[in-house]
Chimera marker file (.cmm) of the C-alpha trace (Angstrom):
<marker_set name="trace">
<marker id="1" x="-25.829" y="3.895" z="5.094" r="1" g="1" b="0" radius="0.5"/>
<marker id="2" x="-24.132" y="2.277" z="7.394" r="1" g="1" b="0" radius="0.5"/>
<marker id="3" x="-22.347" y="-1.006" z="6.509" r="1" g="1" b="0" radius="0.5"/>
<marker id="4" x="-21.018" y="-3.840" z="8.887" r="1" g="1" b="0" radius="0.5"/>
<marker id="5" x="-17.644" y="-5.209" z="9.192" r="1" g="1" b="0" radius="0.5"/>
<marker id="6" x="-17.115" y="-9.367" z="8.346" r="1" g="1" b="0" radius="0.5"/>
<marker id="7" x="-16.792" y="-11.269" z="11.648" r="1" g="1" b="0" radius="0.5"/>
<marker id="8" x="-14.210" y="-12.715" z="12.134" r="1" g="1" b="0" radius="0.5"/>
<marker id="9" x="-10.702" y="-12.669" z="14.459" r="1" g="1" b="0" radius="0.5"/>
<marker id="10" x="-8.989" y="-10.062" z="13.165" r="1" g="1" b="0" radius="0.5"/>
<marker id="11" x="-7.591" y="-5.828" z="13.731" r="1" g="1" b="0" radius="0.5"/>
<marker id="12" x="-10.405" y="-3.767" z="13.108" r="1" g="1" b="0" radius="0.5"/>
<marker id="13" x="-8.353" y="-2.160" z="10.329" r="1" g="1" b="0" radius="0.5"/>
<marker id="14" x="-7.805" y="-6.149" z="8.409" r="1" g="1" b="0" radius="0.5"/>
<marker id="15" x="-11.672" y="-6.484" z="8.667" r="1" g="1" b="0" radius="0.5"/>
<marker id="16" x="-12.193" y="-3.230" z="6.697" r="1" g="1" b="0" radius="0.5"/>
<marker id="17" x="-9.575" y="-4.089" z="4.396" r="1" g="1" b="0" radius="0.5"/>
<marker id="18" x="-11.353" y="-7.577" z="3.820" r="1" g="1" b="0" radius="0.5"/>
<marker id="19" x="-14.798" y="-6.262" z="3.427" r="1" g="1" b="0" radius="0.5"/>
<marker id="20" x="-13.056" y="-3.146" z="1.100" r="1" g="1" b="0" radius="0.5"/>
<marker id="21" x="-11.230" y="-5.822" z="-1.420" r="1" g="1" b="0" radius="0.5"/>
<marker id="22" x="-14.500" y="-7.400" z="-1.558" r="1" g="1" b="0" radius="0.5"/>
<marker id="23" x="-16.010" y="-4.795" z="-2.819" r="1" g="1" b="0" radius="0.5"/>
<marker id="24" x="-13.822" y="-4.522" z="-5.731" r="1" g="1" b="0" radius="0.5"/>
<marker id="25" x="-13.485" y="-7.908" z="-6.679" r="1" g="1" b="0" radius="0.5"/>
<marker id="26" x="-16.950" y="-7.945" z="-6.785" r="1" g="1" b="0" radius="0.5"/>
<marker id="27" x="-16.500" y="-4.781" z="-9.423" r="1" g="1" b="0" radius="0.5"/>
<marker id="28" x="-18.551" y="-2.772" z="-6.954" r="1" g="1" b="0" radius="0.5"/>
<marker id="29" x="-15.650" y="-0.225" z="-7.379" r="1" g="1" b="0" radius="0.5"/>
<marker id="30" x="-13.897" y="-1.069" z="-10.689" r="1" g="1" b="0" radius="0.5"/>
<marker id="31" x="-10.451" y="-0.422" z="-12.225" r="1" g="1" b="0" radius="0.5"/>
<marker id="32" x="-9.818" y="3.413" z="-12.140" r="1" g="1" b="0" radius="0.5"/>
<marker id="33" x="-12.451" y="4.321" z="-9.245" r="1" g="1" b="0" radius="0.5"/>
<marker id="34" x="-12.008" y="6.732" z="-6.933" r="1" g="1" b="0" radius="0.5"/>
<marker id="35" x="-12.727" y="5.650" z="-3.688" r="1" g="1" b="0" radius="0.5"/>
<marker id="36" x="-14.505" y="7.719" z="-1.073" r="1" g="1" b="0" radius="0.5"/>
<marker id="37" x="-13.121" y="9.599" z="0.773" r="1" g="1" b="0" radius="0.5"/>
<marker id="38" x="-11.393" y="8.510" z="4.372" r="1" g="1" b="0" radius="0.5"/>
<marker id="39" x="-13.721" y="10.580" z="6.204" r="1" g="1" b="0" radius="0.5"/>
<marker id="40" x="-16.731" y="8.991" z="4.402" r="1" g="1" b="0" radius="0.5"/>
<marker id="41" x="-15.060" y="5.352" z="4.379" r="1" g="1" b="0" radius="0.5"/>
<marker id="42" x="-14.944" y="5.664" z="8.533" r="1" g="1" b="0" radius="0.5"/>
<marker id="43" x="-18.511" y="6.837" z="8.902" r="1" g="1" b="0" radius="0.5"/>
<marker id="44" x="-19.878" y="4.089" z="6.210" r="1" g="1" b="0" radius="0.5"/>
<marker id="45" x="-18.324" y="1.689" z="8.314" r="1" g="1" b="0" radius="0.5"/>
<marker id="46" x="-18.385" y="3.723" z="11.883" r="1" g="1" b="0" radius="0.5"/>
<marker id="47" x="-14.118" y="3.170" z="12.160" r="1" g="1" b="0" radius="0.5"/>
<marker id="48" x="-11.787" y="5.997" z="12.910" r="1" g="1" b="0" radius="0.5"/>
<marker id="49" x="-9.711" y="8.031" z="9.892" r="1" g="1" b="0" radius="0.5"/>
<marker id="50" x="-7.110" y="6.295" z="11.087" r="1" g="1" b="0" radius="0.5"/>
<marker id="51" x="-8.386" y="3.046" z="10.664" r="1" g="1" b="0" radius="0.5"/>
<marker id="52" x="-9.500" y="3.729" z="7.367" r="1" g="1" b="0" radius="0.5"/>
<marker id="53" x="-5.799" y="4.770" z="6.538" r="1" g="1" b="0" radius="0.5"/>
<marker id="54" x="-4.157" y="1.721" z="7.885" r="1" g="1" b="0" radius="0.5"/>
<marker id="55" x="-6.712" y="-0.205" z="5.818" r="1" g="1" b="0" radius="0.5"/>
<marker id="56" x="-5.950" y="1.450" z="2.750" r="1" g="1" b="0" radius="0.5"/>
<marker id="57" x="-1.862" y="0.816" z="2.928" r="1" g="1" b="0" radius="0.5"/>
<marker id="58" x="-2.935" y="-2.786" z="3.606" r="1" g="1" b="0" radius="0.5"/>
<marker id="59" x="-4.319" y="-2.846" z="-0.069" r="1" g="1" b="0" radius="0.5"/>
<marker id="60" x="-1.206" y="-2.497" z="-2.533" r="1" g="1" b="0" radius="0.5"/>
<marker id="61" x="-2.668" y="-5.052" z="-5.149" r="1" g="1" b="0" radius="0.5"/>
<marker id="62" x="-5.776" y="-3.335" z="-4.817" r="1" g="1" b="0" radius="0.5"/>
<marker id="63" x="-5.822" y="0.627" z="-4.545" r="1" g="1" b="0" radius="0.5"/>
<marker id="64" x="-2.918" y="3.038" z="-4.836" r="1" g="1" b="0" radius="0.5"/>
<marker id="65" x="-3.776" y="6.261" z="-2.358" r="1" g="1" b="0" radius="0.5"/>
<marker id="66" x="-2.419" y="9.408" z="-3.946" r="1" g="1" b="0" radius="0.5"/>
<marker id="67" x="-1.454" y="12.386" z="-1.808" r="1" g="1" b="0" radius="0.5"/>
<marker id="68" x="-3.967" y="14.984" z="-1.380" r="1" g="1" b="0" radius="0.5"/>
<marker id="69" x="-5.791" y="13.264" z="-4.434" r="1" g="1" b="0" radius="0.5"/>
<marker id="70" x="-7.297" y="10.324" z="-3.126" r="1" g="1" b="0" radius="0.5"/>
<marker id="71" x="-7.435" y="6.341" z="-3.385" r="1" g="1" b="0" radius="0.5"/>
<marker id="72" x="-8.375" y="4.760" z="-6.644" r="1" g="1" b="0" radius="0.5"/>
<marker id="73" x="-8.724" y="1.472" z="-7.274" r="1" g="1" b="0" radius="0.5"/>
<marker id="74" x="-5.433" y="0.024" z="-9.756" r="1" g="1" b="0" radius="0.5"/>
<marker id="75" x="-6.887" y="-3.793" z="-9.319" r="1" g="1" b="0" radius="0.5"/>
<marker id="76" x="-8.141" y="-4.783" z="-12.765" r="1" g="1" b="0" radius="0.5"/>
<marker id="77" x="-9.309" y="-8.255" z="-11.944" r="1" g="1" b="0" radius="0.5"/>
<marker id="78" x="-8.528" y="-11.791" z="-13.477" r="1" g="1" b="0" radius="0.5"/>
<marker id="79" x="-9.024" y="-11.159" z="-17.554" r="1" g="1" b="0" radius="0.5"/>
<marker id="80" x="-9.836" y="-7.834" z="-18.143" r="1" g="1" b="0" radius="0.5"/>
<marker id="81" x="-6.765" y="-6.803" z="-20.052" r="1" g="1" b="0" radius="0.5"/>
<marker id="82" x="-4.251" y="-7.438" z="-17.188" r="1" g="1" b="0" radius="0.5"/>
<marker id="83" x="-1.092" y="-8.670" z="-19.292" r="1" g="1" b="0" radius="0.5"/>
<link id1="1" id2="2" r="1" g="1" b="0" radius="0.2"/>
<link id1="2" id2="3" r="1" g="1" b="0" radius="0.2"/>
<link id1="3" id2="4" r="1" g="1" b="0" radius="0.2"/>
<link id1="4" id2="5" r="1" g="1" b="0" radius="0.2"/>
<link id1="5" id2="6" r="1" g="1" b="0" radius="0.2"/>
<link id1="6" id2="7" r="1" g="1" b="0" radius="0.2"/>
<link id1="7" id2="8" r="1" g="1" b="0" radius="0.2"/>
<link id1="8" id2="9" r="1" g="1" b="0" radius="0.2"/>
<link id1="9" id2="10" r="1" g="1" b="0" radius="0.2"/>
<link id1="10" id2="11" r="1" g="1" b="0" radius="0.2"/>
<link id1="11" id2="12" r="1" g="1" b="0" radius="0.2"/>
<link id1="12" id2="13" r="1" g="1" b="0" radius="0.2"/>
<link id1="13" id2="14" r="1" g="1" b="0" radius="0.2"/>
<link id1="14" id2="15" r="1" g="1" b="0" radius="0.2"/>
<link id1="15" id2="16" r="1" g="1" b="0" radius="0.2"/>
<link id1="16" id2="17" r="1" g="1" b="0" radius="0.2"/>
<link id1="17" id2="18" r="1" g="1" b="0" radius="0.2"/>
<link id1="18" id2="19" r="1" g="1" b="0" radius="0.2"/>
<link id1="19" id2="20" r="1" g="1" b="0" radius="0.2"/>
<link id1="20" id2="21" r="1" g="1" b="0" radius="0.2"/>
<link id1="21" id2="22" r="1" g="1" b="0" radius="0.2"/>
<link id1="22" id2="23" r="1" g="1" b="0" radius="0.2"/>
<link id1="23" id2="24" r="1" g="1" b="0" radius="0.2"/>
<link id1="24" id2="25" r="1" g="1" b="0" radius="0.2"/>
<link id1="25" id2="26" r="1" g="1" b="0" radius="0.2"/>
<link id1="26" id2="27" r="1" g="1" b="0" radius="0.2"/>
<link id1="27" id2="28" r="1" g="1" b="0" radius="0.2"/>
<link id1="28" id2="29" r="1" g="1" b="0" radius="0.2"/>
<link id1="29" id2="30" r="1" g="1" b="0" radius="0.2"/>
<link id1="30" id2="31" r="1" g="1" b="0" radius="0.2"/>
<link id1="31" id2="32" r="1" g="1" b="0" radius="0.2"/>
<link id1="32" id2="33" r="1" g="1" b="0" radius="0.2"/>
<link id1="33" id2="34" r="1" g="1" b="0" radius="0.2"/>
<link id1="34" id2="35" r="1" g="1" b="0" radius="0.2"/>
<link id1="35" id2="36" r="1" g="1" b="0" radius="0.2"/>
<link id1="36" id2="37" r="1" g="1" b="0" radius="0.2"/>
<link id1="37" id2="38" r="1" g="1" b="0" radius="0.2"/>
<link id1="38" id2="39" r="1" g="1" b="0" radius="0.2"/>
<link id1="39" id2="40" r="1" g="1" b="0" radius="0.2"/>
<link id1="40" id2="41" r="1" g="1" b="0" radius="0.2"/>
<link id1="41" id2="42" r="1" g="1" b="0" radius="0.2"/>
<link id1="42" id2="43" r="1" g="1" b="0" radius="0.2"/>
<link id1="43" id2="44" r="1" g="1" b="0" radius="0.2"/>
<link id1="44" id2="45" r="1" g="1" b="0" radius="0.2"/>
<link id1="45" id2="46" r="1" g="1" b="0" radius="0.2"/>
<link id1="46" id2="47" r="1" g="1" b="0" radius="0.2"/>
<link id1="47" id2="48" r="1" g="1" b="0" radius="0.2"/>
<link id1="48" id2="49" r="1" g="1" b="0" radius="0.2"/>
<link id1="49" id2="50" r="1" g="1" b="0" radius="0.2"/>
<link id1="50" id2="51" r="1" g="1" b="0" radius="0.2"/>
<link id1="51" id2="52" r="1" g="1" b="0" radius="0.2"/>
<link id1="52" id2="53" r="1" g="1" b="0" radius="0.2"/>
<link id1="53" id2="54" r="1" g="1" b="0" radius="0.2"/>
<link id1="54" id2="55" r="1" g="1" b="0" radius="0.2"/>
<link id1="55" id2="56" r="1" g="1" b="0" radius="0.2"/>
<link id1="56" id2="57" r="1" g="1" b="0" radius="0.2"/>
<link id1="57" id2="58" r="1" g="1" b="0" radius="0.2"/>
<link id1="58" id2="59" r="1" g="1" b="0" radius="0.2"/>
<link id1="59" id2="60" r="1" g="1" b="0" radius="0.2"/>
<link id1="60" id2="61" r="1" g="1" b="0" radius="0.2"/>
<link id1="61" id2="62" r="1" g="1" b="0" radius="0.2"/>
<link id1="62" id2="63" r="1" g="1" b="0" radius="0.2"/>
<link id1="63" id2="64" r="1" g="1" b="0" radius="0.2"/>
<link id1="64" id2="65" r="1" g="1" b="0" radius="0.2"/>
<link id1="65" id2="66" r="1" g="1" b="0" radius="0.2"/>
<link id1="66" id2="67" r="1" g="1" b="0" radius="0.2"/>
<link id1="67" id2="68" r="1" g="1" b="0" radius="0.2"/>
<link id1="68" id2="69" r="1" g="1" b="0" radius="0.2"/>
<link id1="69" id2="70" r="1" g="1" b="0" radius="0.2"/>
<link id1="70" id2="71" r="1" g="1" b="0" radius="0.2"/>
<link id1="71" id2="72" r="1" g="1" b="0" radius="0.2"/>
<link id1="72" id2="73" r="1" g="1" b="0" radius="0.2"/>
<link id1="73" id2="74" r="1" g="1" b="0" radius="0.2"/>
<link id1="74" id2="75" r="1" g="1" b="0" radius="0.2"/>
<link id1="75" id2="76" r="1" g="1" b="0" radius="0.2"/>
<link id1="76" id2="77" r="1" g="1" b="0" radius="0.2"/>
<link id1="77" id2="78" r="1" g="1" b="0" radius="0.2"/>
<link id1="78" id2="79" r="1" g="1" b="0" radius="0.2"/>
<link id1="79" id2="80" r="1" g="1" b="0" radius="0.2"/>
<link id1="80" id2="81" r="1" g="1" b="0" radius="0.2"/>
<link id1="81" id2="82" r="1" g="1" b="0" radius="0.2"/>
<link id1="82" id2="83" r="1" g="1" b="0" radius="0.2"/>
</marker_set>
């Protein structure tokens, strides 16, 4: 399925970041998630890998990308068990 970027001004690559820390502070991808995969990221949202990428190092707070392992999501939200 093929999902659509927010509009708004904006790098194609801060748009997919936007719409991809919505989806986990909406808990669509919780605490601990693997993401999918960069190849599967670009064609959900028809972007480039390298897009994608760029989008991913744009979300310290949010996902931690592990080398030849994969993203997973290290944001735990506001009150569940952050100290």
């Amino acid at each position: 399925m093929e999902r659509e970027l927010p509009e708004s001004i904006g790098y194609l690559w801060e748009r997919l970041a936007a719409a991809l820390r919505e989806r986990i502070e909406s808990g669509e991808f919780a605490y601990g998630d693997r993401l999918p995969s960069r190849d599967d990221l670009a064609a959900e949202y028809d972007v480039g890998e390298r897009t994608v990428r760029r989008a991913l190092r744009e979300l310290p707070g949010h996902v931690e990308v592990l080398p030849a392992k994969g993203a997973y999501v290290i944001w735990r939200g506001h009150g569940k068990g952050t100290s």
